[in-house]
C-alpha positions as CSV (number, residue, x, y, z in Angstrom):
1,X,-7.1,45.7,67.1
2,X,-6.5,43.1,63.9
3,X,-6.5,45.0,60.5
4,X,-9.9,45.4,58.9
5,X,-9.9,43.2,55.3
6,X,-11.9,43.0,52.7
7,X,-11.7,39.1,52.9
8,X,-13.0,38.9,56.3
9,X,-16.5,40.1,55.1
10,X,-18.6,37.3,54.0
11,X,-22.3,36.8,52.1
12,X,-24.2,39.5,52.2
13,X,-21.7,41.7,53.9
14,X,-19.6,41.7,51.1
15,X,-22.0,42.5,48.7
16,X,-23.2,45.0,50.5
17,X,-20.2,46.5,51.0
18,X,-19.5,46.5,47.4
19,X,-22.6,47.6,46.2
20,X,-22.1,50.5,48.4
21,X,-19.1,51.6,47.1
22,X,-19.8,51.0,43.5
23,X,-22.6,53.4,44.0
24,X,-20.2,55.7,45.0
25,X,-17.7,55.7,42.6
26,X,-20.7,56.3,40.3
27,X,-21.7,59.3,42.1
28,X,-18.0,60.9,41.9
29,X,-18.0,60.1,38.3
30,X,-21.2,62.0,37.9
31,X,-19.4,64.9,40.0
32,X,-16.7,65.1,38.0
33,X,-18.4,64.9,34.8
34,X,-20.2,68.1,36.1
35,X,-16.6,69.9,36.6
36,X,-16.1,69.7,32.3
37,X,-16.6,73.0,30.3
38,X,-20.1,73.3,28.1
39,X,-23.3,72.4,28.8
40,X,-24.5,69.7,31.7
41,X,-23.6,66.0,30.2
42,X,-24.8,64.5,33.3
43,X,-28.1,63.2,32.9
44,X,-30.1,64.3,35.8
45,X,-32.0,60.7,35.8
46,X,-28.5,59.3,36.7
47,X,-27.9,61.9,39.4
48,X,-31.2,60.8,40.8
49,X,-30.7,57.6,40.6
50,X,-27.4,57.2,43.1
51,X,-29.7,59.9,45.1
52,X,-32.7,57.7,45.8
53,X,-30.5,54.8,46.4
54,X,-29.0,56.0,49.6
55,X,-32.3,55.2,51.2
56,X,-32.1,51.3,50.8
57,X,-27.7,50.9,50.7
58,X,-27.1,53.6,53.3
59,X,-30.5,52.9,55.7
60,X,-30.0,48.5,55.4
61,X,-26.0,49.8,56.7
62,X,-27.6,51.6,59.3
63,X,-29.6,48.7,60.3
64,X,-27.3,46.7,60.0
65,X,-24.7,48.4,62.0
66,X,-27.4,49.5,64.9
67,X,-28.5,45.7,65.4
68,X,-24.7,44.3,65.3
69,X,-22.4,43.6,68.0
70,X,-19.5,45.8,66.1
71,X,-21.9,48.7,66.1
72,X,-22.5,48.2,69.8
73,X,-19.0,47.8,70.1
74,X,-18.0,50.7,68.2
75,X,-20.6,53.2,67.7
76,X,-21.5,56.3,70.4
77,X,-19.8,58.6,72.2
78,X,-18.7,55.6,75.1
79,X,-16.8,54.1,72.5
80,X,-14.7,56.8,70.2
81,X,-11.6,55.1,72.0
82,X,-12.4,51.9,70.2
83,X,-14.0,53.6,67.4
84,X,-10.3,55.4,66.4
85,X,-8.6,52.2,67.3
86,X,-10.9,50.6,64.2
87,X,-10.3,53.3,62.1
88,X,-7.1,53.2,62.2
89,X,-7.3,49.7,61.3
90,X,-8.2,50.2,57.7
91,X,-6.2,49.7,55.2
92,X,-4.2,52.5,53.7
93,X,-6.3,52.6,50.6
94,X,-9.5,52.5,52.2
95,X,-8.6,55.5,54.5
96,X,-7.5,57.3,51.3
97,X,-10.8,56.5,49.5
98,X,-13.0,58.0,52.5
99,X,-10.5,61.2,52.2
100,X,-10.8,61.5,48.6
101,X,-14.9,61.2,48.4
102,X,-15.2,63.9,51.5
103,X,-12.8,66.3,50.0
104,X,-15.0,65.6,46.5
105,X,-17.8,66.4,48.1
106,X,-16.2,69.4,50.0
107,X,-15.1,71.2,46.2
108,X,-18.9,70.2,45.1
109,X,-20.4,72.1,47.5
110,X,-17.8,75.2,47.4
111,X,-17.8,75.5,44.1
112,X,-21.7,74.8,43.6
113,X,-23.6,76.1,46.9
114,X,-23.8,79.7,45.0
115,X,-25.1,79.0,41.5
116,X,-27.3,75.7,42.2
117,X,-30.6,76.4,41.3
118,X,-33.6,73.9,39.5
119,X,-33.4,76.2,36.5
120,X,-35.7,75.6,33.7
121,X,-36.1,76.7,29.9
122,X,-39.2,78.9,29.0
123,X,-40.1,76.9,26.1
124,X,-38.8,80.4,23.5
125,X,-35.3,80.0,24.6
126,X,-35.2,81.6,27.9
127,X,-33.9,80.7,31.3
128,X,-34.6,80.9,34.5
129,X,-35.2,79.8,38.1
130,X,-37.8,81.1,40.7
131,X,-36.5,82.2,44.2
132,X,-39.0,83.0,47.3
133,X,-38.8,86.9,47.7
134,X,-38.7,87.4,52.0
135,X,-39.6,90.9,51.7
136,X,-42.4,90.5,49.2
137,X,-43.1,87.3,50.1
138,X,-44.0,86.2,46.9
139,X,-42.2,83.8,44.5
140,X,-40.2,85.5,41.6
141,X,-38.8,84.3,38.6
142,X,-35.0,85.3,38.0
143,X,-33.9,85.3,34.3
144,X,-30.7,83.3,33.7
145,X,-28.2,83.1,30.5
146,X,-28.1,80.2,28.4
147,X,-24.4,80.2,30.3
148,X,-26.0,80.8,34.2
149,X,-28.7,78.2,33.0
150,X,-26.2,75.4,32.3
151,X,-24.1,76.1,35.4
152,X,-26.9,76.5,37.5
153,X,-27.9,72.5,36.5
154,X,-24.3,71.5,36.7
155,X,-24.2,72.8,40.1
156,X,-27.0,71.3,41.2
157,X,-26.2,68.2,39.7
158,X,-23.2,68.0,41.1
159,X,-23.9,68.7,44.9
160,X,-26.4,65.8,44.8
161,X,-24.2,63.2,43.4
162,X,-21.3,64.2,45.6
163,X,-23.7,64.3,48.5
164,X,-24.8,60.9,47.4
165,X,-21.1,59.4,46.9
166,X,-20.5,60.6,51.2
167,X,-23.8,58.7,52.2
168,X,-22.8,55.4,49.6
169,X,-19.2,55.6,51.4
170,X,-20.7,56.0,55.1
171,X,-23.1,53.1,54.4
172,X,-19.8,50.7,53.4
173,X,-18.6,52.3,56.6
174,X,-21.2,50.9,58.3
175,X,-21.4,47.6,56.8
176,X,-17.3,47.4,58.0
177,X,-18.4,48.8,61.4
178,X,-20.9,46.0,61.9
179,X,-18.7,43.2,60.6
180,X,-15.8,44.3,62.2
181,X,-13.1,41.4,63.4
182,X,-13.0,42.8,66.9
183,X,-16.9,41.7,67.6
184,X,-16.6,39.2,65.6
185,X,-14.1,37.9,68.2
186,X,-16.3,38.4,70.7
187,X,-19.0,37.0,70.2
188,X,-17.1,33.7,69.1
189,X,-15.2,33.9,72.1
190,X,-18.7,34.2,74.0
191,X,-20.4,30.9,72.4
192,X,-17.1,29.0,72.8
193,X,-17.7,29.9,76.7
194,X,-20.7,29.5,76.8
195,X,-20.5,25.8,75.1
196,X,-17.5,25.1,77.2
197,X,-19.6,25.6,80.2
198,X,-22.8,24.1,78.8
């Protein structure tokens, strides 16, 4: 299979593909920031901001990938031959970039899934977060430290950006899958027969 580059994507491909994975970089950033000691820096309206934009960048790469001949080519369990064959096809960096952002997102969740709660300031300088009581079954409020309070919004923070910065690199993913060279090949080598014989 030819190596997958950058400069084969063209238009709105490209744009795509770099939207997507400026998005993402954005999100890590975010993540990280949430890893540095003190209160939460990261403004939550940024964190929500990369969130809610999966839904057009990731979903269009969907689309896109689902209605092209390189996602036919390449995507469902008939194809994971050709499938491996493309992803070994990226370039070096680009494999190490899709490593990099799942092994963020992998520390974001282990060292967030415990204390990640939508914690909230009583208005006379207490904190705390409300948990659903099974046994009770009534909701509860759980008081928090100033310290518990600012982890609790780092961790959440930080497991949606992270989770954002996966679905902004699948999306680019996608945009490559549906570009890729070997359909593109294809289907050029399908009009050329098909106007040879016409």
């Amino acid at each position: 299979m030819a190596r997958v580059r950058l400069s084969g994507l063209r238009g709105g491909s490209r744009v795509h593909f770099l939207l997507a994975w400026v998005l993402c970089v954005l999100a890590l950033l975010l993540t990280a920031a949430t890893w540095l000691p003190g209160p939460n820096k990261v403004p939550f309206a940024a964190v929500g901001f990369v969130f809610v934009a999966i839904f057009p960048v990731f979903g269009a790469a969907l689309l896109r990938a689902l209605i092209s001949d390189g996602g036919r080519n390449l995507l469902g369990t008939a194809n994971s031959r050709r499938m491996s064959r493309f992803v070994r096809s990226l370039s070096i960096g680009l494999k190490c970039s899709y490593v990099a952002v799942f092994l963020v997102a992998l520390s974001a969740v282990a060292t967030g899934g415990g204390t990640a709660h939508d914690a909230k300031t009583d208005g006379h300088g207490g904190y705390y977060y409300t948990r659903y009581d099974k046994s009770e079954r009534r909701s509860e409020e759980v008081v928090l430290t100033e310290n518990e309070y600012h982890e609790a919004n780092k961790a959440q923070a930080r497991i949606f950006a992270s989770l954002s910065a996966v679905f902004h690199a699948t999306g680019g993913f996608l945009v490559l899958v549906a570009a890729s060279p070997e359909a593109t090949r294809r289907a050029e080598n399908e009009s050329e027969t098909a106007s040879g014989t016409g």
